[in-house]
N, CA, C and O atoms as a Tinker XYZ file with bonds, in Angstrom:
   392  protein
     1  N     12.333000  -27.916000   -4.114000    73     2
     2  CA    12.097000  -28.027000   -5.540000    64     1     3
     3  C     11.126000  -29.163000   -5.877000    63     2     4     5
     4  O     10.469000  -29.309000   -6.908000    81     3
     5  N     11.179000  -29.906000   -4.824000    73     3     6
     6  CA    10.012000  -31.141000   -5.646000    64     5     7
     7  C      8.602000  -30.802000   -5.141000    63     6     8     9
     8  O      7.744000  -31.276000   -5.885000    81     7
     9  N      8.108000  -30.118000   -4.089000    73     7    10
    10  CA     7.059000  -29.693000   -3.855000    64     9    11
    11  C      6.867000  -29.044000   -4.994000    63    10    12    13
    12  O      5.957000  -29.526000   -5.669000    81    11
    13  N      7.634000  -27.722000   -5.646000    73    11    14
    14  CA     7.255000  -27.349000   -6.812000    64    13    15
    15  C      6.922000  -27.965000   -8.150000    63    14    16    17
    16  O      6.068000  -27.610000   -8.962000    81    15
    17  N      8.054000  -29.283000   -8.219000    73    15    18
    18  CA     7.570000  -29.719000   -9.192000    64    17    19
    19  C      6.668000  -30.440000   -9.298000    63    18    20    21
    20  O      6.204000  -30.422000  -10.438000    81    19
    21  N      5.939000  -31.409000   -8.300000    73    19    22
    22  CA     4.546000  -31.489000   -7.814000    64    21    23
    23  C      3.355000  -30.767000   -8.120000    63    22    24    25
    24  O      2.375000  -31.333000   -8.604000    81    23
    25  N      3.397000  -29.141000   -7.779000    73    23    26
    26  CA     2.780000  -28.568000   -7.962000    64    25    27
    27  C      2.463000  -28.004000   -9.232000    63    26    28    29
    28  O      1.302000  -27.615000   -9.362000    81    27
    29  N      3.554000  -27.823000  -10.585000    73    27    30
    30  CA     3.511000  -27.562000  -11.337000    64    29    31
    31  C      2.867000  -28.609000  -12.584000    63    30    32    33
    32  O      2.254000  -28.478000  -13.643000    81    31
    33  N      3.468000  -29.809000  -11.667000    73    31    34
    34  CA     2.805000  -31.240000  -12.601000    64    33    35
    35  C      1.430000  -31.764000  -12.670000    63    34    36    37
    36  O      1.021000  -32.733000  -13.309000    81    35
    37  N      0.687000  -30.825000  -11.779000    73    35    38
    38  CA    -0.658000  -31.219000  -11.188000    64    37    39
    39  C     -1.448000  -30.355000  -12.060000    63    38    40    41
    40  O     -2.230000  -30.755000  -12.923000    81    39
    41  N     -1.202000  -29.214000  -11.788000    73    39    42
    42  CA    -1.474000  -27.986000  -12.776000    64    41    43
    43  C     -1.519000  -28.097000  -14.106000    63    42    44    45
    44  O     -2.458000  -27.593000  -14.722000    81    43
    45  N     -0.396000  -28.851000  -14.824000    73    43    46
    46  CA    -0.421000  -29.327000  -16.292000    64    45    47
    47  C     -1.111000  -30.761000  -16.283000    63    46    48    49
    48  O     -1.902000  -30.714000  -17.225000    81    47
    49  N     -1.177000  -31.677000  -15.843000    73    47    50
    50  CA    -2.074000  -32.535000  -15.822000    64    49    51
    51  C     -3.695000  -32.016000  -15.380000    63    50    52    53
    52  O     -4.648000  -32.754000  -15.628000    81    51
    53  N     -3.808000  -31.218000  -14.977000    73    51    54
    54  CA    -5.309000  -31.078000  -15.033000    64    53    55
    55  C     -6.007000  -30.075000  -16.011000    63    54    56    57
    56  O     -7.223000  -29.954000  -16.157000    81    55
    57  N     -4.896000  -29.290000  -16.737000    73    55    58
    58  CA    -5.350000  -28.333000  -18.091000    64    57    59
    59  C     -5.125000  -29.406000  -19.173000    63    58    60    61
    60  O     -5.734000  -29.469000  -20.241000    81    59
    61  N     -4.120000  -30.275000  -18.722000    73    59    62
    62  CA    -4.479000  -31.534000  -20.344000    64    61    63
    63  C     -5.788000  -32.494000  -20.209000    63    62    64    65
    64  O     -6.291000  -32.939000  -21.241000    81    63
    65  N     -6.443000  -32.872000  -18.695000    73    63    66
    66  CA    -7.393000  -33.773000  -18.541000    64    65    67
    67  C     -8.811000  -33.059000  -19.070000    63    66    68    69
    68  O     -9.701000  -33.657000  -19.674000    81    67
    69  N     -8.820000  -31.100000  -18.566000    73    67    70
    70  CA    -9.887000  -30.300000  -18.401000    64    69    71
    71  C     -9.715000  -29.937000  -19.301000    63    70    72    73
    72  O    -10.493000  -30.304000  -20.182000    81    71
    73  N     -8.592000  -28.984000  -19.678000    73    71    74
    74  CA    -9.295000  -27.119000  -20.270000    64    73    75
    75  C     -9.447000  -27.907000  -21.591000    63    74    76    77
    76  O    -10.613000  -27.640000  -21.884000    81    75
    77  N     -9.090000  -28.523000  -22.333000    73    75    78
    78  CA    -9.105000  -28.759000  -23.603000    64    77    79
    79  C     -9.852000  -30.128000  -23.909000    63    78    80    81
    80  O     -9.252000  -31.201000  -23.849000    81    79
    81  N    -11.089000  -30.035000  -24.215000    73    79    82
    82  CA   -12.288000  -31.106000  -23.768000    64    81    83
    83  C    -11.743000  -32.022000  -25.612000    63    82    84    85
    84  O    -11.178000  -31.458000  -26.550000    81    83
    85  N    -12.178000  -33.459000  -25.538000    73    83    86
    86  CA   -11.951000  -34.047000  -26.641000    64    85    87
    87  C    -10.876000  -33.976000  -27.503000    63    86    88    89
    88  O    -11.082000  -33.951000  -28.716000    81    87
    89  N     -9.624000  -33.937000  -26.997000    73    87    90
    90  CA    -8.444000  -33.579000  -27.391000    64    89    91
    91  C     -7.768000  -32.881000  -28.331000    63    90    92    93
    92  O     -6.842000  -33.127000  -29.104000    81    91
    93  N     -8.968000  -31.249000  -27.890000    73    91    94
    94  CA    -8.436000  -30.056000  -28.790000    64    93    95
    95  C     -7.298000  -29.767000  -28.602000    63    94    96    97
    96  O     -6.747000  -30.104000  -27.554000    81    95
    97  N     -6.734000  -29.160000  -29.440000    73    95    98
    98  CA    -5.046000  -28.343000  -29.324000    64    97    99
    99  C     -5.747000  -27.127000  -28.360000    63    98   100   101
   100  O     -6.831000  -26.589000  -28.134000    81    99
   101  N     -4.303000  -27.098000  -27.960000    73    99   102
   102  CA    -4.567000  -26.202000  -27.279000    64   101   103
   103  C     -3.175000  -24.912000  -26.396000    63   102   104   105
   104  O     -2.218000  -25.268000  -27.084000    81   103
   105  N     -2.735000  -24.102000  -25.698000    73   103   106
   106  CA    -1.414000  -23.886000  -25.457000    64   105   107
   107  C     -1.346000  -23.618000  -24.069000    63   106   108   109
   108  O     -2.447000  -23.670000  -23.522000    81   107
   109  N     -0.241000  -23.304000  -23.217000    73   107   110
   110  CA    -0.080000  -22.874000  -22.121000    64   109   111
   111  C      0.991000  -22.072000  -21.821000    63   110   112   113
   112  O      2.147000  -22.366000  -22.126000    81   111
   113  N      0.626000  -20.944000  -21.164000    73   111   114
   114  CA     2.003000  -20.237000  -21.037000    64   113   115
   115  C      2.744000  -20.592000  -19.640000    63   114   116   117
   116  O      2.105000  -19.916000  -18.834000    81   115
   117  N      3.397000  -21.044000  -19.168000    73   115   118
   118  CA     4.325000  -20.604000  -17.991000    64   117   119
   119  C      5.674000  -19.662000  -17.822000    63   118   120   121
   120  O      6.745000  -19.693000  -18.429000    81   119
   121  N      5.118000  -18.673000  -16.581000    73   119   122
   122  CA     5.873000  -17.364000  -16.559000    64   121   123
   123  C      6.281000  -17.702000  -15.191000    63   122   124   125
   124  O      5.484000  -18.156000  -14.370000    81   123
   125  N      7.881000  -17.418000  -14.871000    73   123   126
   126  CA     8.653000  -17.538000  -13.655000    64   125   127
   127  C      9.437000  -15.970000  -13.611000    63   126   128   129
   128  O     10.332000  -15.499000  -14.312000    81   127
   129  N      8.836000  -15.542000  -12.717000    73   127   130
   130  CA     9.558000  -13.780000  -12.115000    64   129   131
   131  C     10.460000  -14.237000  -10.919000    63   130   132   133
   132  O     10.188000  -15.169000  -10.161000    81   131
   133  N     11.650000  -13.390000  -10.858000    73   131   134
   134  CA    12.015000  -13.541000   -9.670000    64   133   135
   135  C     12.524000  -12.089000   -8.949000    63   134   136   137
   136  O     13.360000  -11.563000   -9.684000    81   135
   137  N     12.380000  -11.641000   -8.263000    73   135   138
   138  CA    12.593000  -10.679000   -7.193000    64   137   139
   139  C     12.756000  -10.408000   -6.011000    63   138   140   141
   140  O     11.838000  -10.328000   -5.195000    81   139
   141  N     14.141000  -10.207000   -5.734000    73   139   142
   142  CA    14.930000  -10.435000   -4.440000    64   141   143
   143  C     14.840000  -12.087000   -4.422000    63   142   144   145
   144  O     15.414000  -12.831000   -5.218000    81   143
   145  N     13.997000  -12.478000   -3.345000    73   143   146
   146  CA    13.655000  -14.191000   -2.663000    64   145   147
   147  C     12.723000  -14.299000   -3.088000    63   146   148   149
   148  O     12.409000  -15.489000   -3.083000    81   147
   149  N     11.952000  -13.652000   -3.533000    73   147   150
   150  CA    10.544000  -14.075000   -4.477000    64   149   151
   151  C     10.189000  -14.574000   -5.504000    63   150   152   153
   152  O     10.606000  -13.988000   -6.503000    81   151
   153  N      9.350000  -15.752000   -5.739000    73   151   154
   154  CA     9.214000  -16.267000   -6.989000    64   153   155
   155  C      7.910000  -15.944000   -7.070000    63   154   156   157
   156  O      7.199000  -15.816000   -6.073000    81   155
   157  N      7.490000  -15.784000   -8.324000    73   155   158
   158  CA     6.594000  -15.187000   -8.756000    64   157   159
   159  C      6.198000  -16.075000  -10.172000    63   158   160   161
   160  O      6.799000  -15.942000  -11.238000    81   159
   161  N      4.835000  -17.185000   -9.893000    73   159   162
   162  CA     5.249000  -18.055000  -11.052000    64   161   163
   163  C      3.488000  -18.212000  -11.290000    63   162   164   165
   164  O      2.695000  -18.300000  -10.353000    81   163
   165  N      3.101000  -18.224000  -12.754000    73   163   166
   166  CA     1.680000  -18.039000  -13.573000    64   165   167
   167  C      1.756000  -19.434000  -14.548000    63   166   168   169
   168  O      2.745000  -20.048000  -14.946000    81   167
   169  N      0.798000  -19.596000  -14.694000    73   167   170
   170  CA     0.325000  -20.584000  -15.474000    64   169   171
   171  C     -0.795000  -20.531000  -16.340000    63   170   172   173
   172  O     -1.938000  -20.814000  -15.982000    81   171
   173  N     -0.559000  -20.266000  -17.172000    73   171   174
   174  CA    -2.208000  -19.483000  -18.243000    64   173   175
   175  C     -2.070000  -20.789000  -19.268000    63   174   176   177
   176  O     -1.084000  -21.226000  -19.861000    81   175
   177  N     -3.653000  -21.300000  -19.234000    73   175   178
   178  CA    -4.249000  -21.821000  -20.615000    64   177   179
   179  C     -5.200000  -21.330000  -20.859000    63   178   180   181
   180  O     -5.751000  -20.758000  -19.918000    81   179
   181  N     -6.039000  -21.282000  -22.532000    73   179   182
   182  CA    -6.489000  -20.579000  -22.910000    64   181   183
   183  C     -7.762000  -21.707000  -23.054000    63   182   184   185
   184  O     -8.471000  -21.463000  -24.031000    81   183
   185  N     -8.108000  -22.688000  -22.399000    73   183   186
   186  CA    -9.058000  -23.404000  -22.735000    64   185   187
   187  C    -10.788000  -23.319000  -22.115000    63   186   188   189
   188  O    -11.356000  -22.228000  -22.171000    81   187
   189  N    -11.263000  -24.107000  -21.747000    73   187   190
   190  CA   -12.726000  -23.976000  -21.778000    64   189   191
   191  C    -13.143000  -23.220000  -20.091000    63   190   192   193
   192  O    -14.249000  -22.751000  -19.824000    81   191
   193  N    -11.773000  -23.277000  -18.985000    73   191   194
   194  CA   -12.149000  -22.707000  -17.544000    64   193   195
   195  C    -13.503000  -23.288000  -17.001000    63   194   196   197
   196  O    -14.531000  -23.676000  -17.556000    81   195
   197  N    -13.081000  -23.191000  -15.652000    73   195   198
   198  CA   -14.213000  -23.838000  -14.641000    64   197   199
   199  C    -14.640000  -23.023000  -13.915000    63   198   200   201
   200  O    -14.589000  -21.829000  -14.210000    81   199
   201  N    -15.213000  -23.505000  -12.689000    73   199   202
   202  CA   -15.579000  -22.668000  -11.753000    64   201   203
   203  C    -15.065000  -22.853000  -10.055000    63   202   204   205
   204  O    -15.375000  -23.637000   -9.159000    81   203
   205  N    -14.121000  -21.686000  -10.167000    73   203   206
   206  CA   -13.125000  -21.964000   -9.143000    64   205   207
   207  C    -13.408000  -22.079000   -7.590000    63   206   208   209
   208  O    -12.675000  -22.450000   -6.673000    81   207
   209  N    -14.963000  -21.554000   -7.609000    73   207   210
   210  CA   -16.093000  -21.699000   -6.188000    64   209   211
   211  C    -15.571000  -23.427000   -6.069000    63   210   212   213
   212  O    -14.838000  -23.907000   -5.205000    81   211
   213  N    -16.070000  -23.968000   -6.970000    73   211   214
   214  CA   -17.121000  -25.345000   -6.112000    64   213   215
   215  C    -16.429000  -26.744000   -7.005000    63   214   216   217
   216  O    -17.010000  -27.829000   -6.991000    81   215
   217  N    -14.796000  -26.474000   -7.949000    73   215   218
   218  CA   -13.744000  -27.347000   -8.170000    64   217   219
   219  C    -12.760000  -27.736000   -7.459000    63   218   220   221
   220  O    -11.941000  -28.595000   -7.784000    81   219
   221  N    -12.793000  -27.090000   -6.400000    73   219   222
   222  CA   -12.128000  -27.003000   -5.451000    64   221   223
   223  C    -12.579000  -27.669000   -4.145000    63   222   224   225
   224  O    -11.979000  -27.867000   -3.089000    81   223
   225  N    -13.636000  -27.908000   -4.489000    73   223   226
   226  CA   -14.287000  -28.933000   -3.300000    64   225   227
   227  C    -14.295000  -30.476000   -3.681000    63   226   228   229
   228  O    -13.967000  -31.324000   -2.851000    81   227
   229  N    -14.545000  -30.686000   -4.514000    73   227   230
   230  CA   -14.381000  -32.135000   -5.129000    64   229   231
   231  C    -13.461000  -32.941000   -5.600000    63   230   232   233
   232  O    -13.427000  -34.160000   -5.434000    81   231
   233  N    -12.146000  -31.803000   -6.628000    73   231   234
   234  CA   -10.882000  -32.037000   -7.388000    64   233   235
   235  C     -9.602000  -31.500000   -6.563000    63   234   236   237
   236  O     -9.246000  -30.381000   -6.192000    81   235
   237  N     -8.937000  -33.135000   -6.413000    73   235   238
   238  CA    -8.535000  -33.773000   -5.841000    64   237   239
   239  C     -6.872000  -33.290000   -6.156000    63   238   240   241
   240  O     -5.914000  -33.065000   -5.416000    81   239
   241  N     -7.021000  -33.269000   -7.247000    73   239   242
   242  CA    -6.053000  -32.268000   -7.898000    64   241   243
   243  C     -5.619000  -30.997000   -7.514000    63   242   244   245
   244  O     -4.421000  -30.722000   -7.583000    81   243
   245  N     -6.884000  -29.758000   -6.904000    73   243   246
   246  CA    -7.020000  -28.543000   -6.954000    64   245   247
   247  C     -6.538000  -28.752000   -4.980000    63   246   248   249
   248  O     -5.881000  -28.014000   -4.246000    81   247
   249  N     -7.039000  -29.709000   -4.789000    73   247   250
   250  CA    -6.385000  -30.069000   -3.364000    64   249   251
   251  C     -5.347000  -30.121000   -2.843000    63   250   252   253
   252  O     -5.075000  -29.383000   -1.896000    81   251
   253  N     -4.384000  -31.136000   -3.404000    73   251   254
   254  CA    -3.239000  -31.287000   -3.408000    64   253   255
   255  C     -2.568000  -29.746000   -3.787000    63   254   256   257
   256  O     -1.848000  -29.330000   -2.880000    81   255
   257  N     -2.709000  -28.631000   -5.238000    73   255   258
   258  CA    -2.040000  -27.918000   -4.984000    64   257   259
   259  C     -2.103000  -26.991000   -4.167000    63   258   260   261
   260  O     -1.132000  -26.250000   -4.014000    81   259
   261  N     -3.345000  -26.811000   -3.405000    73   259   262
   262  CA    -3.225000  -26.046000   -2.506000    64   261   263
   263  C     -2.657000  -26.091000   -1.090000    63   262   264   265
   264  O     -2.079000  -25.319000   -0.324000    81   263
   265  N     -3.056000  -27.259000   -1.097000    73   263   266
   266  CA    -2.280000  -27.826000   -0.056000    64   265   267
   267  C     -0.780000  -27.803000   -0.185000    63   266   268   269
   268  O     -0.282000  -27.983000    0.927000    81   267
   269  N      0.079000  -27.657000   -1.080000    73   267   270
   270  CA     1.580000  -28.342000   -1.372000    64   269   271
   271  C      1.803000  -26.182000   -1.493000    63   270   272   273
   272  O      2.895000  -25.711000   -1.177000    81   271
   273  N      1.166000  -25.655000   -1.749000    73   271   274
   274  CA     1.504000  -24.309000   -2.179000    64   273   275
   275  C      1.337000  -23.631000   -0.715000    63   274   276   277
   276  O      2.182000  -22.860000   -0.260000    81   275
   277  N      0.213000  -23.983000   -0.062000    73   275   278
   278  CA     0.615000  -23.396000    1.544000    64   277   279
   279  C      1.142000  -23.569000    3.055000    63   278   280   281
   280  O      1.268000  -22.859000    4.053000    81   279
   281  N      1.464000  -25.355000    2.546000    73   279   282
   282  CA     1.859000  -26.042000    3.519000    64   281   283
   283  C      3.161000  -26.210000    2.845000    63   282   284   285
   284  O      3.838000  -25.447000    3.534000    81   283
   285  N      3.961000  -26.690000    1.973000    73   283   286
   286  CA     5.157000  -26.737000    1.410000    64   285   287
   287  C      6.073000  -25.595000    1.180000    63   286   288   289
   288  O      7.150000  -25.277000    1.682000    81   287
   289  N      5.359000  -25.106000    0.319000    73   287   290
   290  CA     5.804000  -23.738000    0.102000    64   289   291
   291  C      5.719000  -22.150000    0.626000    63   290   292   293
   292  O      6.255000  -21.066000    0.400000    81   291
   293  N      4.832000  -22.656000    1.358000    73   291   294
   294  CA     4.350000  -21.571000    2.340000    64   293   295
   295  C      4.430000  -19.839000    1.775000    63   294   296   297
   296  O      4.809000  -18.779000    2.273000    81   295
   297  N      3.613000  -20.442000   -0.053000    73   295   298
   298  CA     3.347000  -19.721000   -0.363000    64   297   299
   299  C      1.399000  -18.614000   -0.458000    63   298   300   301
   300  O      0.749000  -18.510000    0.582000    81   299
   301  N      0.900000  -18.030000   -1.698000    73   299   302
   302  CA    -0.010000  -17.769000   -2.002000    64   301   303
   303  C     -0.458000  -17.937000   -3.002000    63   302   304   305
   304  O      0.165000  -17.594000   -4.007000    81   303
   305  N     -1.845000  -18.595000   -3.096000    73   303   306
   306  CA    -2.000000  -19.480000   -4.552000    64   305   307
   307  C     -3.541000  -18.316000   -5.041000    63   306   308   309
   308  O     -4.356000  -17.950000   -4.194000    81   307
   309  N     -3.607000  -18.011000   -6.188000    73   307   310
   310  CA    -4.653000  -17.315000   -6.343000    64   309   311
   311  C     -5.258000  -18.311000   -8.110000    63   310   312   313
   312  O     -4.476000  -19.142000   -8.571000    81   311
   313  N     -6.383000  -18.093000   -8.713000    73   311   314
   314  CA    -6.622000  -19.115000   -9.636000    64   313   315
   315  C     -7.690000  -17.810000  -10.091000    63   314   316   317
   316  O     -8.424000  -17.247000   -9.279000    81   315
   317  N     -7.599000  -17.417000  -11.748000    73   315   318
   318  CA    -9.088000  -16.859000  -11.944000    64   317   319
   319  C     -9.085000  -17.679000  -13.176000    63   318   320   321
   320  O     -8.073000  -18.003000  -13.798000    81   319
   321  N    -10.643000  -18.071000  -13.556000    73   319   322
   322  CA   -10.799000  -18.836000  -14.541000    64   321   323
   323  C    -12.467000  -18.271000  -15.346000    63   322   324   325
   324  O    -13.306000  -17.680000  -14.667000    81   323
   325  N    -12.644000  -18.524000  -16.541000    73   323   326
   326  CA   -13.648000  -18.154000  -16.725000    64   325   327
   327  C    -13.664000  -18.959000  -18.912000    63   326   328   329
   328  O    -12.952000  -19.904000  -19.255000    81   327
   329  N    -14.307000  -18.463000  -19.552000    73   327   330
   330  CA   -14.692000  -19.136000  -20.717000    64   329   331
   331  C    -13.403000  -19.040000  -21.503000    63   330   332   333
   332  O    -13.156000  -19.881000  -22.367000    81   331
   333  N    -12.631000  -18.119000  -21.256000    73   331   334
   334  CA   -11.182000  -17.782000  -22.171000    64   333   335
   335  C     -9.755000  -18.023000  -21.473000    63   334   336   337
   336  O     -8.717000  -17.376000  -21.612000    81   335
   337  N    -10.045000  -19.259000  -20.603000    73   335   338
   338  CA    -9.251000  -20.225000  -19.962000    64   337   339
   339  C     -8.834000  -20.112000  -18.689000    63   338   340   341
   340  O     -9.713000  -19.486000  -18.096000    81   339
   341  N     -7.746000  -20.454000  -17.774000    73   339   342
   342  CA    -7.814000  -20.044000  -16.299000    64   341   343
   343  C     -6.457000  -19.700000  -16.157000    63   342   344   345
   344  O     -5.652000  -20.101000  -16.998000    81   343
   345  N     -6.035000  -18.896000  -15.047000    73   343   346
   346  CA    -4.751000  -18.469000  -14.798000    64   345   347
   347  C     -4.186000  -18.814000  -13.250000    63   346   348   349
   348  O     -4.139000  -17.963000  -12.361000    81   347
   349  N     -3.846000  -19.944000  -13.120000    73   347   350
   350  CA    -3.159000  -19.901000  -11.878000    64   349   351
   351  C     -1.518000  -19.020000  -11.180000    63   350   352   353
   352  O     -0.524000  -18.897000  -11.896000    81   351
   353  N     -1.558000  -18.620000  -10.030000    73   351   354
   354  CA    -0.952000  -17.376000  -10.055000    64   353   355
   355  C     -0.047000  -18.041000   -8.847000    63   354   356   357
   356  O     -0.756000  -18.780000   -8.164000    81   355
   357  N      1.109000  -17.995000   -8.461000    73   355   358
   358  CA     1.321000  -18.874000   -7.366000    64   357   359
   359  C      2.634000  -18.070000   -6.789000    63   358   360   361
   360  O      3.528000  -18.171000   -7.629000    81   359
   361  N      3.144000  -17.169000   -5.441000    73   359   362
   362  CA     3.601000  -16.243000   -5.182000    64   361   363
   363  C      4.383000  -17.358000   -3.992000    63   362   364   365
   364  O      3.729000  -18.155000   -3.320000    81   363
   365  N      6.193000  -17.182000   -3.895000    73   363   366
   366  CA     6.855000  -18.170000   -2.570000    64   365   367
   367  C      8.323000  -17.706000   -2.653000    63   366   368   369
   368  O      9.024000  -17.540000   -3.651000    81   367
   369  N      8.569000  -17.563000   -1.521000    73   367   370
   370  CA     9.857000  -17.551000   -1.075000    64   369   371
   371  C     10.459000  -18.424000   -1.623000    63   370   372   373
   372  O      9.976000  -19.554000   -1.698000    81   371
   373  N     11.836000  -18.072000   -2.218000    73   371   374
   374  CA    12.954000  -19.086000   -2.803000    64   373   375
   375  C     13.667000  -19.385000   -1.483000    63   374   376   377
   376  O     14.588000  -18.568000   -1.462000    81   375
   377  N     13.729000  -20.125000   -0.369000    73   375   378
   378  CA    14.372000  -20.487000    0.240000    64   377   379
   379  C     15.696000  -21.079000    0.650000    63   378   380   381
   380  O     16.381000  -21.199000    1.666000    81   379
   381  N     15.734000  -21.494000   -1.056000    73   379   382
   382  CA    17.079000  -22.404000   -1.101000    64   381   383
   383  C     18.579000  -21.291000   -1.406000    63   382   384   385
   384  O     19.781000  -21.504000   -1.244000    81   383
   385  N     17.994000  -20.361000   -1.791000    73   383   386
   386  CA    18.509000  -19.128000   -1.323000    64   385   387
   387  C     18.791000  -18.249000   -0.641000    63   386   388   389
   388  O     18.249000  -17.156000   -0.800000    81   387
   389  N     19.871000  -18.494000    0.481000    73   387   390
   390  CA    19.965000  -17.662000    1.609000    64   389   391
   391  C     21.559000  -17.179000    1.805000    63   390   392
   392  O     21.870000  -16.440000    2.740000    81   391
């Protein structure tokens, strides 16, 4: 659970630092599915989106969750982003469930 919450805290700290430039309002949805052992968990803001090529090489941020999502969680992290905000998508075994 704290890898997750790591991961989830990184994610909202970088849509409050990014998507919403000059401290527009702005919203976020978080969606948690679960099926069988599967978690199934999204993160949508609706703000200004980047470019998920070449943020990922520099942000340090985008590092860590990937890192904590395939080495921790030994899940699958997918991200689409574009002018009408970005959606991180993040797919893992509930483990603590057996």
């Amino acid at each position: 659970m704290v890898s997750l919450s790591l991961v989830i805290n990184e994610i909202l700290q970088n849509v409050y630092e990014h998507a919403y430039p000059q401290g527009s309002m702005g919203r976020v949805i978080i969606t948690v599915k679960k099926h069988n052992q599967i978690v199934d968990l999204t993160i949508t803001d609706f703000g200004c989106g980047y470019n998920t090529k070449t943020a990922g090489q520099t942000s340090l941020g985008l590092m860590i969750i990937k890192s904590y999502v395939s080495e921790k969680l030994k899940g699958k992290l997918s991200i689409s982003s574009g002018e009408k905000g970005t959606t991180t998508h993040i797919l893992f075994k509930n483990t603590l469930e057996q």
